[in-house]
PLY file of the C-alpha trace (Angstrom):
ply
format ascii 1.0
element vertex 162
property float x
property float y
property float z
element edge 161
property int vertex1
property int vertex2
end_header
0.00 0.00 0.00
1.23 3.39 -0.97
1.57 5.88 1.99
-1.68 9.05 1.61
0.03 12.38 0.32
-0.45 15.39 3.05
0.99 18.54 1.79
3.38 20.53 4.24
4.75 24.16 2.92
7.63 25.16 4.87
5.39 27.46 7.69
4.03 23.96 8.56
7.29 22.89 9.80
8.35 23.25 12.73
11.48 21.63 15.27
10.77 18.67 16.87
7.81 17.60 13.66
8.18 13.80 12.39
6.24 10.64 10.80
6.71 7.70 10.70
6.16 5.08 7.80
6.17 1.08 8.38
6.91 -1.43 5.81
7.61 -5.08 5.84
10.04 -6.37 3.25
8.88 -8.84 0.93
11.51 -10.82 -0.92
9.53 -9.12 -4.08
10.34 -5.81 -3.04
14.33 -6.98 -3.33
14.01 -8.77 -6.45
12.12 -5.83 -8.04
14.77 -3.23 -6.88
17.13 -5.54 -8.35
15.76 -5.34 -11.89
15.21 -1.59 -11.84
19.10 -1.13 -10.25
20.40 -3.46 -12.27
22.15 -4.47 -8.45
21.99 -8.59 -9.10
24.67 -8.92 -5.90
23.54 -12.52 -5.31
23.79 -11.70 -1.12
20.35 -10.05 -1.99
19.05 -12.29 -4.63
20.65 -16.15 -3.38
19.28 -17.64 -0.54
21.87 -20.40 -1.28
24.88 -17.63 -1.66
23.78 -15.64 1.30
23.64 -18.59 3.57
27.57 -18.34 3.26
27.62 -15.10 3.91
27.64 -13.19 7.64
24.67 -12.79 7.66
23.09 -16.13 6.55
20.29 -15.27 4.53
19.85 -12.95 1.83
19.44 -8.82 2.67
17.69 -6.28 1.76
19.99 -3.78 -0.46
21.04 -0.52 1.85
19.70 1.65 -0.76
16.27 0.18 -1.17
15.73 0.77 2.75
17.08 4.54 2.17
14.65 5.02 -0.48
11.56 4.53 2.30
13.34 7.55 3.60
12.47 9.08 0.45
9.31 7.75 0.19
8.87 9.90 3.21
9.78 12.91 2.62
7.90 12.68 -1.07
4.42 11.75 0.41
4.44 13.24 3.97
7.16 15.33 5.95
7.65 17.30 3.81
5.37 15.92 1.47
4.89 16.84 -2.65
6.95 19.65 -3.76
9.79 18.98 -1.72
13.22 18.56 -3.14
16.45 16.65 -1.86
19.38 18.61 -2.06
21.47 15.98 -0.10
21.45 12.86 1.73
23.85 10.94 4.39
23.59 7.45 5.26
24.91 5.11 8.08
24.31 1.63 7.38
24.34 0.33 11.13
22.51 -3.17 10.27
21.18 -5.41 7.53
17.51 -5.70 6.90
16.25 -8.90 5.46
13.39 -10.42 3.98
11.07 -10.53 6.07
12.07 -7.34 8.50
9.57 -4.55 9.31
11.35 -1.18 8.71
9.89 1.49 11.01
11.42 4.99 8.73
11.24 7.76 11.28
11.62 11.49 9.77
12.03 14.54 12.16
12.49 17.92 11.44
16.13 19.10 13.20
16.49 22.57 12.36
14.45 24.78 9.82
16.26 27.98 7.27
13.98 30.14 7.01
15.65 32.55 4.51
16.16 29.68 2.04
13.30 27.64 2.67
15.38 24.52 3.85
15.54 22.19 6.37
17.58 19.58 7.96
15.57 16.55 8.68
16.89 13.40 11.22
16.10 9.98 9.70
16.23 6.95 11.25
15.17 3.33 10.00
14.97 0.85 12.97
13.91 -2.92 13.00
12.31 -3.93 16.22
13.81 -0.95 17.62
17.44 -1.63 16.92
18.83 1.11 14.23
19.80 -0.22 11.02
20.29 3.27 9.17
20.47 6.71 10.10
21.60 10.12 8.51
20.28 13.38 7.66
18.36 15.39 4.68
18.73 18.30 3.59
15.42 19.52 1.74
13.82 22.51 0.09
10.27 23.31 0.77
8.10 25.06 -1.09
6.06 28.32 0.78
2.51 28.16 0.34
2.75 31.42 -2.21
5.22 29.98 -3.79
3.40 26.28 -4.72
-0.43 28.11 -4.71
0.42 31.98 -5.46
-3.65 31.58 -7.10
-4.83 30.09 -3.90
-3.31 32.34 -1.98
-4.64 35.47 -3.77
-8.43 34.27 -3.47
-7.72 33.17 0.30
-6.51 36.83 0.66
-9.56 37.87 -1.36
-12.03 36.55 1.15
-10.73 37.93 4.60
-12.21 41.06 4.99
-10.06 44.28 4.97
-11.27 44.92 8.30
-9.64 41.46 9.73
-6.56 41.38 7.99
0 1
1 2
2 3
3 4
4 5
5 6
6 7
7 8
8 9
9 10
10 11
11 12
12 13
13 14
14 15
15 16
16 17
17 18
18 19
19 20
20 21
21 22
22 23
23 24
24 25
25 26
26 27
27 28
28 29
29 30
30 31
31 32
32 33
33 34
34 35
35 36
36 37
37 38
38 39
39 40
40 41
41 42
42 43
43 44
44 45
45 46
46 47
47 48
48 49
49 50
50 51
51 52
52 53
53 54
54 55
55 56
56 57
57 58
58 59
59 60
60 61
61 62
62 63
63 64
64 65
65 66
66 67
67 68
68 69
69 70
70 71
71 72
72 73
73 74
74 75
75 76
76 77
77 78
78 79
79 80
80 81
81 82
82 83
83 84
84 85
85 86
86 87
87 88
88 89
89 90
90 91
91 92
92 93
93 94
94 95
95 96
96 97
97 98
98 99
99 100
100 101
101 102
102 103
103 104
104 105
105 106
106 107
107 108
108 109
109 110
110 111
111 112
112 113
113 114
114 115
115 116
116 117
117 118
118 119
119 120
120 121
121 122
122 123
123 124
124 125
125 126
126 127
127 128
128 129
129 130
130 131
131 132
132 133
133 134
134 135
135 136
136 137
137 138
138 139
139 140
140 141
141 142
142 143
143 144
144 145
145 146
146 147
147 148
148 149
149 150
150 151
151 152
152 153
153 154
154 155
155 156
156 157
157 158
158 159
159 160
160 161
């Protein structure tokens, strides 16, 4: 199931704001990220090459669980209209098959003069970390994605209240 889009301009944000998105890894979800990669590293695909591995059974690739982060900030904190401008990653853990990723998002700091902020992510298995890092993001202002919506909201307050 695809997460539900909610909107966020950057005076939504605010220190301290996060979501959360949970999704359990099917070995589909590998296999497909595999074909659109082009990443065939049998540890993710070979349940008889991972057995030999560490780990014992085949993983989920790192950047599959980063992209949840994305999925994140594209659908909900910050939402549509948002746009990476960087990313950093600390692979702490492997997810496999099977694993329920919990991808936490938080906003850390906010710029207001540039519209940016720096958002804490964090994907955790049964509560033991198995990425972290941090975003940087632009957000859009609500005049800036809307200037038409804004206008007629503006329109409809009476001079006498604004």
């Amino acid at each position: 199931m695809l997460p539900e889009l909610r909107v966020l301009y950057f005076e939504d944000l605010e220190v301290g704001l996060s979501e959360t998105l949970t999704k359990t890894i099917a070995s589909s979800d590998v296999v497909g990220f595999a074909e659109i990669t082009g990443d065939r590293n049998p540890i993710h695909l070979s349940e008889h090459f991972a057995a030999r591995t560490p780990f014992g059974t085949r993983i989920a690739h790192g950047l599959y669980t980063a992209g949840l982060i994305s999925a994140v900030l594209g659908t909900r904190l910050p939402g549509p209209g948002a746009v990476y401008i960087s990313q950093t990653l600390n692979f702490r853990a492997p997810v496999r098959i099977g694993d329920t990723v919990d991808v936490t998002v938080t906003v850390a700091e906010l710029m207001p003069e540039r519209r940016r902020a720096r958002l804490a992510c964090l994907c955790s298995v049964a509560g033991e970390s198995v990425l972290d890092g941090e975003a940087w993001v632009k957000v859009p202002n609500r005049a800036e994605a809307d200037p038409l919506a804004v206008r007629m909201e503006r329109s409809r307050i009476p001079p006498s209240e604004a």
